[in-house]
ROVOLUM-683484 format. One record per atom (N, C-alpha, C): y, z, x. Coordinates in steps of 0.02 Angstrom, whole numbers, plus 50000, padded with zeros to 5 digits. Atoms other than C-alpha are relative to their C-alpha. Layout:
// ROVOLUM-683484
YZX ...
***
This chain:
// ROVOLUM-683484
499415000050042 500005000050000 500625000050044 499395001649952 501834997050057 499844996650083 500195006149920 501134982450178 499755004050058 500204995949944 500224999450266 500675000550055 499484997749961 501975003450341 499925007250021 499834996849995 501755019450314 499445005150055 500604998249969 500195021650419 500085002450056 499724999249936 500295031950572 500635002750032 499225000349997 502155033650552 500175007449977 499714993050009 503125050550585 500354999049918 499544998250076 503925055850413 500185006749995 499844992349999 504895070950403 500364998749941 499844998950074 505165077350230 500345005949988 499714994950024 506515089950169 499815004349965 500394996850057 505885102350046 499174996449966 500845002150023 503935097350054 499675006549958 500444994750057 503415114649974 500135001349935 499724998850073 504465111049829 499224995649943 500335003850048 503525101849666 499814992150028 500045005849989 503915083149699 499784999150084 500315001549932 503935085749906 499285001450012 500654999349998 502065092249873 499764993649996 500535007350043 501515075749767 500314996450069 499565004949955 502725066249930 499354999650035 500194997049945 501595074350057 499444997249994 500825002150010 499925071349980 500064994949993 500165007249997 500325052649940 500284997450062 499925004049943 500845050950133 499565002650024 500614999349970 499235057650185 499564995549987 500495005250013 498275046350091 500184993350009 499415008049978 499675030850155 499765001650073 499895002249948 498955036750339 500545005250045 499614999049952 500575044650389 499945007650029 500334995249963 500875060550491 500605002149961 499544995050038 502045070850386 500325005550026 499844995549984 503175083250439 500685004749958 499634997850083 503855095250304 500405006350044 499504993349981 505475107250335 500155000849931 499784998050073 505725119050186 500155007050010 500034991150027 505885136650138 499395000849967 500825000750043 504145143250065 500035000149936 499785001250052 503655140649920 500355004049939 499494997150028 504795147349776 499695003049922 500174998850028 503585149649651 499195002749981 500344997349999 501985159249593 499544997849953 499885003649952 500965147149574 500354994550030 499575004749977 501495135549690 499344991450026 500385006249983 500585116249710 499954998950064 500305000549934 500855116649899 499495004650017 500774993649968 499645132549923 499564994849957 500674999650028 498475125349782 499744993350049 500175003849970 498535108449886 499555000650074 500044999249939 498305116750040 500314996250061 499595005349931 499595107450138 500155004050050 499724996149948 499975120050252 499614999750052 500525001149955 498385116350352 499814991549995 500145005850000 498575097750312 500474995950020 499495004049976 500155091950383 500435004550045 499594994349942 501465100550522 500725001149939 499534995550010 502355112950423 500445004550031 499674998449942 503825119950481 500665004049925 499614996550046 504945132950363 500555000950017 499154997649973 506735133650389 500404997049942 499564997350074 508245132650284 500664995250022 499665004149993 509315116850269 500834999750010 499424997049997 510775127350267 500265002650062 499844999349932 510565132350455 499814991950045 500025005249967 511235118950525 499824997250076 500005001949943 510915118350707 499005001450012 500475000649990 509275124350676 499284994349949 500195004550025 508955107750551 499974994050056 499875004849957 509605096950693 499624998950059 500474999449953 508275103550829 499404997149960 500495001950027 506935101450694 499884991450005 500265008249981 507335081850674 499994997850046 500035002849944 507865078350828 499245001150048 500744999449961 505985085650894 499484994049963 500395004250013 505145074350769 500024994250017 499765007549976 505925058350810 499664998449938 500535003450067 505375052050614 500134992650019 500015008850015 505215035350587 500244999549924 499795000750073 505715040050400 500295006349999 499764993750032 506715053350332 500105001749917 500035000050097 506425060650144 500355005549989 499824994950006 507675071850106 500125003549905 500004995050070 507235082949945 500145007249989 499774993349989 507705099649991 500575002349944 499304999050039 508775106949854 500005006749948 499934995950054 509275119149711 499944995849953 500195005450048 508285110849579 500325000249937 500104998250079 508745119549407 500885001549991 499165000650043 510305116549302 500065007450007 499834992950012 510275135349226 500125004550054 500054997149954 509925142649386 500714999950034 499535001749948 511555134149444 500615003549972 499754995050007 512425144449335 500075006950015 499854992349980 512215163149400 499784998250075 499964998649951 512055156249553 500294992550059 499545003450002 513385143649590 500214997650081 499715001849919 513845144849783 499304997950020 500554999949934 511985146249855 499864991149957 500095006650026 511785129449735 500564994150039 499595004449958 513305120349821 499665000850072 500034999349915 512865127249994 499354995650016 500495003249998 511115120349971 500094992249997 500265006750030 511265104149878 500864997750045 499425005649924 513155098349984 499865000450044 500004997149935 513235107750134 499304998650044 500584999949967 511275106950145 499754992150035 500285008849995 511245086150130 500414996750046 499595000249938 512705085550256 499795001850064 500074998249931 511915093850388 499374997349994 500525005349988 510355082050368 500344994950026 499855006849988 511565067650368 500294999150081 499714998949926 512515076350536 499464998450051 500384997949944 510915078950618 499584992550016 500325005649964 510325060050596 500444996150044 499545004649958 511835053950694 499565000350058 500365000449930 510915059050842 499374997250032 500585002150000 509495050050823 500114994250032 500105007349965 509285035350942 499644994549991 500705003850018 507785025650867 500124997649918 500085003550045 507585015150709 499845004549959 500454996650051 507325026450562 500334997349929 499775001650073 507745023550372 499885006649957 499764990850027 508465039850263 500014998649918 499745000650075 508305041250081 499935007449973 499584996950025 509405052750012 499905002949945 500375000350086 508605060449841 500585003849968 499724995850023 509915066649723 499865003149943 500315000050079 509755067449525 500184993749954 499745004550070 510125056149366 500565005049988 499394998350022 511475069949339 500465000650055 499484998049961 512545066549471 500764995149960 499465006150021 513405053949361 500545005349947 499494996350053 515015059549259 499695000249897 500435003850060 514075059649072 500445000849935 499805000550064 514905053948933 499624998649939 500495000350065 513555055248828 499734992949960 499775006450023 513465037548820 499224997249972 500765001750053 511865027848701 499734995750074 500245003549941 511625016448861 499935002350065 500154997949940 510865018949050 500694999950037 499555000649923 512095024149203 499874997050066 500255005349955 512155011949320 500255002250087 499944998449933 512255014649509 500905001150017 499214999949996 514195010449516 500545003449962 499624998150033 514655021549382 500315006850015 499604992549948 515895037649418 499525005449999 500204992749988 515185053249496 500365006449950 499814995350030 515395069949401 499475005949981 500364993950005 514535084149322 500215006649980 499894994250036 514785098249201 500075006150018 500274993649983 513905112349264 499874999450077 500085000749924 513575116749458 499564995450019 500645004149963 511865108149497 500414992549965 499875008249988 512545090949440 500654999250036 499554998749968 514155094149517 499794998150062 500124999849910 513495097849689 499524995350001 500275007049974 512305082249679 500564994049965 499435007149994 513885071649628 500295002450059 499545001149929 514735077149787 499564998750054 500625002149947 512995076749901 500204992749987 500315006550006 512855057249839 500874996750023 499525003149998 514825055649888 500165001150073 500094998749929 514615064550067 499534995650025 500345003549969 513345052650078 500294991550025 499585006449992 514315037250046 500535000650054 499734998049951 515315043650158 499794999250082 500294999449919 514425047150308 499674992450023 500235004849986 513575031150283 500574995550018 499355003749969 515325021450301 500165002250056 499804999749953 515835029350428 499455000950050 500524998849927 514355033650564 499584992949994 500555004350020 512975020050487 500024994549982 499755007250010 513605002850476 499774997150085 499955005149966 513344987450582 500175001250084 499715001049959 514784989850689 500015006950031 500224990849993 514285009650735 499444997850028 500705001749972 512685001750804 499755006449998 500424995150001 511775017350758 499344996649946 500645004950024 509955012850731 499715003849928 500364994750070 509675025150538 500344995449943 500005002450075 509705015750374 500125004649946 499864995250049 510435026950233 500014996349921 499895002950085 510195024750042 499855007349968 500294996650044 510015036049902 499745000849945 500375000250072 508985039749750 500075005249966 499874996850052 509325046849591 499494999449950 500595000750032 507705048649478 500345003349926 499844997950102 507535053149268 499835007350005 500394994650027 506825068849209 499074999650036 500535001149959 505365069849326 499455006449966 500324993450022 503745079949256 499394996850030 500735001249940 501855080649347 499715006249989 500254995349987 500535092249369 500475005150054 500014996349947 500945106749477 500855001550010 499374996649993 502655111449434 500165006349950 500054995050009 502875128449400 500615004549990 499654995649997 504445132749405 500495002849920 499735000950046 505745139649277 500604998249945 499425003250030 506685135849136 500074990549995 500375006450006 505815119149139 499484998849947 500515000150059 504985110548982 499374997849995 500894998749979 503345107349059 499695004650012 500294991150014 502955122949130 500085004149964 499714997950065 503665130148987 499544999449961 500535003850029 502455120848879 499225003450052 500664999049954 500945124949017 499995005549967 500094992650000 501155143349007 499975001049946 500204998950050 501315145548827 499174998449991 500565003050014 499805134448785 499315002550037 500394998049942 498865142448927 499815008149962 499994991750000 499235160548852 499855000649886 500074997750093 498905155748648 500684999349968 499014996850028 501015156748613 500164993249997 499605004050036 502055146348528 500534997850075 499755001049930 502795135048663 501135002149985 499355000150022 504915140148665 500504993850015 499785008450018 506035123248633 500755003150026 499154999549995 507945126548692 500544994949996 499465005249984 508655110448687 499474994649930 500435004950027 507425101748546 500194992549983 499565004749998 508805087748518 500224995750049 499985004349925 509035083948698 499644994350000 500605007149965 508425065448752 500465000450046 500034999149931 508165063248931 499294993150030 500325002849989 507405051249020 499294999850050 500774998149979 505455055149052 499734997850040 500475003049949 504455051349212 499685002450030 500454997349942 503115054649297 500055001850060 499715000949959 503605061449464 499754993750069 500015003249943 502505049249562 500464991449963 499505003750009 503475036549471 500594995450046 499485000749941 505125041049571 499645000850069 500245002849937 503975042249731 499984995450039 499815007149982 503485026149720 500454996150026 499355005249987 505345019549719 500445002150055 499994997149935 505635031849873 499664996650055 500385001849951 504395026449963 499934992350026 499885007950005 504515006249927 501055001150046 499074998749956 506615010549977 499825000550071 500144999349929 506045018350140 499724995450042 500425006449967 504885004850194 500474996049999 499465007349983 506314989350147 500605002450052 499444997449946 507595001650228 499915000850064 500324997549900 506625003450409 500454992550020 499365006449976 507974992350518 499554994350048 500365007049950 507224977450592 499364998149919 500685001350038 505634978450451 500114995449944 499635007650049 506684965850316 500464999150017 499305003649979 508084957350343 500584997449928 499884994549966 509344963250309 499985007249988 500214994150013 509124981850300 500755004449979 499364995950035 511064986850272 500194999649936 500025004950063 511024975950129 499685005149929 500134994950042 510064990850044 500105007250017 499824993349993 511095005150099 500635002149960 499724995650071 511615011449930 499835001049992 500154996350050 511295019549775 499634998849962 500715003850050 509615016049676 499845003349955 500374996250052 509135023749503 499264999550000 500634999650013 507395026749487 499825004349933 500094998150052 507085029649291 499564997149979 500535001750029 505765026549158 500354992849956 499765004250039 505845012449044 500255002849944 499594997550098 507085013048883 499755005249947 500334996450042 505685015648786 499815009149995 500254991749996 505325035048860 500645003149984 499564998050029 507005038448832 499895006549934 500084997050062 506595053248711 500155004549998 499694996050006 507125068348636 499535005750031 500484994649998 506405086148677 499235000249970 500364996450075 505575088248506 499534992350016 500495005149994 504685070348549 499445002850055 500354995449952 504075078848719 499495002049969 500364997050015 503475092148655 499455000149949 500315002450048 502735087048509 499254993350014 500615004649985 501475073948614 499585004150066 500384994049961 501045088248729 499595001749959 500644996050080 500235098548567 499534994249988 500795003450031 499355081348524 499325001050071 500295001449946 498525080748715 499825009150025 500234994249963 498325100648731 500125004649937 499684997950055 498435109048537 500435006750001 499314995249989 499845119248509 500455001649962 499444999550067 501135124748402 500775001250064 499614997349973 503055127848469 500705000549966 499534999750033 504625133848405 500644999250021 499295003949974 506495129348416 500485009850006 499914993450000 507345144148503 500614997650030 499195002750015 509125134248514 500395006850014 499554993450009 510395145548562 500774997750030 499475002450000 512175140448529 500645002850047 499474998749953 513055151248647 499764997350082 500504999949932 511635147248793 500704992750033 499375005549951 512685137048954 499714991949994 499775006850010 513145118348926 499424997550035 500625004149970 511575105548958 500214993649964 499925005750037 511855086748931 499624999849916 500144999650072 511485081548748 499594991850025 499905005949977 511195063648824 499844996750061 500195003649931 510485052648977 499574996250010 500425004049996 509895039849017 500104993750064 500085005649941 509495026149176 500314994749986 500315008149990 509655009249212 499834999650060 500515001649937 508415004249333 500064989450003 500045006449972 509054985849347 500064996350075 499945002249945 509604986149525 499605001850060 500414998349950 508104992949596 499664995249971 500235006350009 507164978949503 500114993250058 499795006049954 508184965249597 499975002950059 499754997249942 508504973949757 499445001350031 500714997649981 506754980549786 499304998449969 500505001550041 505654974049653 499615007149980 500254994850029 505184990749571 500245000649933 499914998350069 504924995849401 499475005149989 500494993750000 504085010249320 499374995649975 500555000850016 502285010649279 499695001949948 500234997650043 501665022349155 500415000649957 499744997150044 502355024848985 500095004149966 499904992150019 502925039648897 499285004049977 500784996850016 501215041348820 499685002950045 500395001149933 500265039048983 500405006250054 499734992549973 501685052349067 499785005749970 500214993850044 501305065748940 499165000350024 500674997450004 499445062948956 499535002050049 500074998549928 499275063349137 500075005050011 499874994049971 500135077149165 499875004149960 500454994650026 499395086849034 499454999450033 500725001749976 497595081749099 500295001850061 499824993349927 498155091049281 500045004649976 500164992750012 498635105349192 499425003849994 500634996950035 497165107549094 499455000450062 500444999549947 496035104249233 499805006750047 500044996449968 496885116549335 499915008149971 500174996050031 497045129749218 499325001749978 500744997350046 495335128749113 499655000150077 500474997849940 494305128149296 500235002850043 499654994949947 495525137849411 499544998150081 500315003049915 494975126749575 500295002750059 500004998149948 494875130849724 500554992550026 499605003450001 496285121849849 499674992150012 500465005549961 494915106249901 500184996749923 499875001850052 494815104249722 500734998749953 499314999750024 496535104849662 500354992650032 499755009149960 496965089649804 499494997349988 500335004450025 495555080949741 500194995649923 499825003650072 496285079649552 500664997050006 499354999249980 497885076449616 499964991850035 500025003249996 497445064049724 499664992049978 500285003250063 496285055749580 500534995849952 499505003450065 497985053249472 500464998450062 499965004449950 498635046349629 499814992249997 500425005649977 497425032749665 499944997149911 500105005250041 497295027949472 500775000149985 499385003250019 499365026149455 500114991850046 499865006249956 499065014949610 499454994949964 500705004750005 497635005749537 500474995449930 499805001650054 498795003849370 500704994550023 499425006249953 500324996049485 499674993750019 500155004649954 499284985549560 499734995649927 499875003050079 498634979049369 500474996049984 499465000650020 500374976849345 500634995550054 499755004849958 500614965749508 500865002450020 499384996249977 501994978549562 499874998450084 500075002049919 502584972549738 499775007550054 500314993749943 502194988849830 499265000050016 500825001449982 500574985949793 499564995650070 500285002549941 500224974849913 499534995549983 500615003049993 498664967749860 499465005150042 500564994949988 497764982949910 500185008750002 499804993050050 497754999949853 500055007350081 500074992249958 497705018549955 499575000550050 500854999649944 496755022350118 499765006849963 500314995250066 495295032350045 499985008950045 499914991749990 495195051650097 499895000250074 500295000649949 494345047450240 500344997550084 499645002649937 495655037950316 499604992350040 500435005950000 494405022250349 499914995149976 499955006550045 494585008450214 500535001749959 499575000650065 495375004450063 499715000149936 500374999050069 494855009349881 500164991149983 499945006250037 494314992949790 500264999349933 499865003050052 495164983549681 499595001349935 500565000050067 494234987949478 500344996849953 499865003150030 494604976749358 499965003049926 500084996950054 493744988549229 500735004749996 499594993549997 495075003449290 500784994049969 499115003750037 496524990049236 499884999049927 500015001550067 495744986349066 500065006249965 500064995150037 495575006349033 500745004550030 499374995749997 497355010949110 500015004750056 500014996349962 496825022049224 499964999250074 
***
């Protein structure tokens, strides 16, 4: 997959013990590469990097994106060949009662990544992860398009509209042409990202898990909200396809894609809460109630992508549909919950809904694909092509 670029190839990943840098980690193990994750541990109880067991499967390395000089030793020892920077203060609510450590993290923290690749002497390509709310939201019925104004209500979209403007930034001035510095910069902004193995809170998956897990009525706070739904290997994918066209010399030309890329679901997932939740209960039965609370702090009403210029620009589009998101990532939960696996097992189901999203791209004659799918566990071939696994989706 990704023309086996990624085979072999240093990758140092920002926040790998988070949710999404877990699923990053495990689909660059099975791409081949040698991974190297700087984070803080993990933040939650449980957490998908322990159940994965990455900590004995890739060079972990814990530190805190906020100490800057000791971010700048870290890359500069790896020498990546890629840089994935996800490190952040994930949760809206959270960004309310805790407002500075959310700026210091998500600006300050993506600044002193961007400082520390100046020094890099060697060919690498940087993608930048921010959110879908870094955009100003006027609540508007149609997708936000890459060029539209920065902004943000509440802190956490705030401080990833100014991360994605320090970035434009740094990229004009250090990372151009005539700067002959050899690092490719772009960034990505993904939908409403949901997957097995996210745990944390104030989120309406785990939210949904834990009820359903415990017998209880799942609690709804926003049931009106639409948001745009994706699977997180989804936005991976359009990470990982970015990084590969962005390596300097590897297409021509490579500055040519050092901007701003949405990575969202199609139109169609576009849906409200109460749709969510409501196709969870069919895929795991359930009841849940609307626990709305009109003084609770400001959350978009409204959002939504356009993923047209990663289409043209990169040839990516999503894969699974809202159905197929919901049912996936219920089917991880349940797995993990009803058999409580051990961590061998846990990266086995994991990398199962892995290998059949790639099997479903490749169906779907998605260019990343390649014309050949995942190296297999082993590290030795390539899973074959099934013609049945495209007729049954999986």
């Amino acid at each position: 997959m990704f023309e086996n670029f990624y085979r072999n190839r240093r990758v140092f990943v920002t926040g790998h013990t988070g949710f999404k840098g877990s699923w990053l980690s495990e689909w660059l193990l099975l791409l081949g590469a040698r991974p190297v994750g700087y984070s803080l541990p993990p933040q939650t109880e449980p957490a998908l990097f322990n159940q994965l067991g990455l900590e004995h499967r890739m060079d972990h390395q814990i530190g805190d994106i906020r100490n800057r000089q000791e971010l700048a030793n870290a890359i500069r020892s790896a020498q990546p060949d890629v840089v994935f920077h996800l490190a952040a203060q994930p949760l809206v609510r959270r960004s309310y009662s805790e407002p500075v450590e959310t700026f210091e993290t998500n600006l300050l923290g993506t600044i002193h990544v961007l400082d520390a690749l100046r020094s890099l002497s060697k060919p690498c390509s940087a993608v930048i992860v921010t959110s879908d709310k870094c955009y100003e939201n006027q609540e508007w019925p149609f997708g936000y398009r890459e060029n539209d104004p920065m902004g943000g209500h509440d802190p956490y979209s705030s401080s990833k509209a100014c991360a994605e403007l320090a970035t434009q930034s740094f990229r004009q001035s250090f990372f151009t042409r005539q700067s002959s510095n050899p690092v490719a910069i772009a960034s990505a902004r993904a939908g409403n990202v949901v997957g097995g193995g996210d745990w944390a809170q104030d989120r309406i998956m785990p939210d949904c898990v834990r009820a359903l897990a415990q017998g209880k009525r799942i609690p709804v706070r926003n049931p009106d909200a639409t948001r745009p739904w994706q699977h997180v290997l989804e936005s991976l994918s359009g990470y990982l396809q970015l990084g590969r066209l962005l390596f300097p010399g590897h297409t021509s030309p490579s500055e040519d894609l050092c901007t701003a890329y949405n990575f969202g679901p199609n139109v169609d997932s576009n849906r409200s809460v109460r749709s969510l939740v409501q196709k969870v209960c069919e895929c795991w039965p359930g009841e849940w109630e609307n626990q709305s609370d009109p003084e609770a702090p400001h959350e978009a009403h409204f959002l939504s992508l356009s993923v047209d210029k990663a289409w043209h620009h990169l040839r990516w589009k999503p894969v699974w549909d809202f159905d197929t998101t919901v049912r996936e990532t219920v089917r991880w939960y349940r797995e993990i919950v009803e058999s409580r696996p051990d961590a061998e097992t846990a990266a086995e189901i994991t990398q199962n809904q892995i290998e059949a999203f790639c099997r479903q791209a490749q169906c779907q004659n998605q260019q990343w694909t390649c014309g050949s799918l995942c190296s297999d566990r082993a590290g030795t071939g390539l899973l074959s092509h099934s013609r049945t696994a495209c007729q049954w989706g999986v």
